[in-house]
N, C-alpha and C positions, 0 to 999 in steps of 0.2 A: 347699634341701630337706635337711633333717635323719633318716637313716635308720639303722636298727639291724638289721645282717644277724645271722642265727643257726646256723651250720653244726650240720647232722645226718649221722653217717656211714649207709651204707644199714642196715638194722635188720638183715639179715644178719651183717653183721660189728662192727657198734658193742658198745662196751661187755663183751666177751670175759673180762676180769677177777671179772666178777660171776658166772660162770659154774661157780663153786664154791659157788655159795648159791641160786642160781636155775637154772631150764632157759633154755634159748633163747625159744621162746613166752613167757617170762613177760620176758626184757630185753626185749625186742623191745615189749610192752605197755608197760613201763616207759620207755623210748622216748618212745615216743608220747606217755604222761602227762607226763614233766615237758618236754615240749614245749608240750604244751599250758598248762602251767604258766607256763612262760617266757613264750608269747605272750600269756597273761593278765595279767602284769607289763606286758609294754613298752607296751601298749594302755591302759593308766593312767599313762604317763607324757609328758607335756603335748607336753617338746619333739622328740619321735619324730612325723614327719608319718608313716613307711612305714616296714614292718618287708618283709625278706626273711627266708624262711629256704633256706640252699644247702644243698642235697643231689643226690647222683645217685640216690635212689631215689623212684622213683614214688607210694608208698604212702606214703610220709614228705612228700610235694610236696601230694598229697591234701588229707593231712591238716592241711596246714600252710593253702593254700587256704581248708577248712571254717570255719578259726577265723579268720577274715579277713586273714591275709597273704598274701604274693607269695611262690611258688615258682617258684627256680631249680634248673632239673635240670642242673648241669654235670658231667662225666666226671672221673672219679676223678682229681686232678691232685695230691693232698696238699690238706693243711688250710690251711695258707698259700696257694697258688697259687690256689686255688678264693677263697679269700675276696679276692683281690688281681684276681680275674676279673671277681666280681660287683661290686665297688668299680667297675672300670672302665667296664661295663656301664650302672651306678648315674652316673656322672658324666655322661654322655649325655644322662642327663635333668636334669640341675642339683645335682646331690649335693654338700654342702658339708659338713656333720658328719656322721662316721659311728662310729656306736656297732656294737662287735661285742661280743654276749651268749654265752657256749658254749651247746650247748643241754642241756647234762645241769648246768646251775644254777638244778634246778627251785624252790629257796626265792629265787631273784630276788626281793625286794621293789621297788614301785613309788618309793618314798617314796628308797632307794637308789640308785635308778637315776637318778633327779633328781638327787640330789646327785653324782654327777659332772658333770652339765652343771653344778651350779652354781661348781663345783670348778675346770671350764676356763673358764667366765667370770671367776673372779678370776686367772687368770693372766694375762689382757691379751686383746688383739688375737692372734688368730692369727699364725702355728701355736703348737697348745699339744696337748700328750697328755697325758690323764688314764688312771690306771690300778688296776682296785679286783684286788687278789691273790687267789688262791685260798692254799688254809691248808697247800699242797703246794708252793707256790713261782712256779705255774703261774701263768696271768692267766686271772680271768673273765668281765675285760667290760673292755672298752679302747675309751676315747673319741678320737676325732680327730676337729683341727679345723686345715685342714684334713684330707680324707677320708685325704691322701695324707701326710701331715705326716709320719710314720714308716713305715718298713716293716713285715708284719705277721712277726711272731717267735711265733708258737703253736708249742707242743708242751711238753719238759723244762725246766723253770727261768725259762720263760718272760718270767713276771715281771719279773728282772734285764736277761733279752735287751735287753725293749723299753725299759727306761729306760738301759741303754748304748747303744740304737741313739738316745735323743734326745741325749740326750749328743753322742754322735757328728755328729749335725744339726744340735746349737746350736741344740733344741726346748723351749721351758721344759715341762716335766715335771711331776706328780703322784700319788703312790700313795697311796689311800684305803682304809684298812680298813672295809669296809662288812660288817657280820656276816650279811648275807642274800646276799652272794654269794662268801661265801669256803667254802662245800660244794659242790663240783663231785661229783657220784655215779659213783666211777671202781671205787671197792672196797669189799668188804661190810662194812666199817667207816664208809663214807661213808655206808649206807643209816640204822645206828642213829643216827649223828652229826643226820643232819639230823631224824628222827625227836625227838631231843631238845632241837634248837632249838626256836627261837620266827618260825624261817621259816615262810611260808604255803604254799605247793606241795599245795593242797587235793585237786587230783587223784592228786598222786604216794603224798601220804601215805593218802590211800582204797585205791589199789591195793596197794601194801605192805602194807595191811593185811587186805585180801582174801588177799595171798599168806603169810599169816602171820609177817608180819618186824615186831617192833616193834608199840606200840598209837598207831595214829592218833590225833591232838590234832582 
């Protein structure tokens, strides 16, 4: 089984940096759409059997449900430990590749997200980790195969973590510049950046533009 988890912090406290541009009610929406966003991606891409997405909030679990994923409600453990929980969770049932998507990479392209799998199929026979960067240094979507082949290094600088952590494993490695998922929405700079792409995030750019940021494409 090939699965793609999605970490969402609770809508209370996610995303705080935007909060110079926006109210709370409006991240918190914001939220939700480019969640919705991201699950509309991974749901067009072939070799994703099941998508999770982890959160400890309820209404983020809901909602993730509605749009036909699996929600995980685990307890605030950090972003690594939670995704290192539901992996293990995830193995129980047969998990062999696992893709983790952030969930504020609402220009996710489908056609992208493919192209890491095809990226760890040319590096052989397992273990192999594929890695597409965000444009901050951070990772936005990090492929294992297997699920367990690296450790999970999210947060600052990410990106580098996890390719000195294959390093360190004797993992053969990959980084892919994929331009639909190098906009992670962290600061009100990230909202016109992706506004100005040519990413799809048809809900997130709707809503931004009900809140008056930028002219939706």
């Amino acid at each position: 089984m090939n699965s793609a988890l999605v970490p969402i912090k609770g809508l209370d406290a996610g995303k705080s940096r935007l909060m110079s541009v926006l109210p709370r009610s409006a991240i918190e929406a914001l939220s939700l759409a480019m969640l919705g966003d991201v699950l509309g991606a991974l749901a067009k891409v072939p070799e994703i059997d099941h998508t999770v997405v982890v959160t400890p909030d309820a209404d983020v679990g809901k909602a993730a449900e509605e749009a036909g994923a699996e929600a995980m409600l685990l307890a605030t453990l950090g972003l690594n430990a939670s995704l290192d929980e539901a992996a293990r969770l995830l193995a129980d049932r047969g998990l062999e590749r696992l893709l983790v998507l952030l969930g504020d990479v609402a220009g996710a392209g489908a056609s992208d997200l493919h192209e890491l799998f095809v990226a760890q199929e040319a590096l052989g026979q397992p273990p192999a980790a594929v890695l597409a960067p965000s444009s901050d240094g951070g990772t936005a979507a990090l492929l294992r195969a297997p699920y367990d082949a690296i450790p999970s290094c999210f947060g600052g600088g990410s990106a580098a973590a996890h390719e000195q952590a294959a390093a360190a494993a004797g993992v053969p490695f990959r980084r892919c510049l994929l331009p639909s998922l190098a906009i992670d929405l962290d600061h009100p700079d990230d909202l016109e950046a992706l506004l100005a792409s040519d990413a799809p995030a048809r809900r997130t750019r709707a809503l931004l533009g009900e809140l008056g940021i930028g002219t939706p494409k």
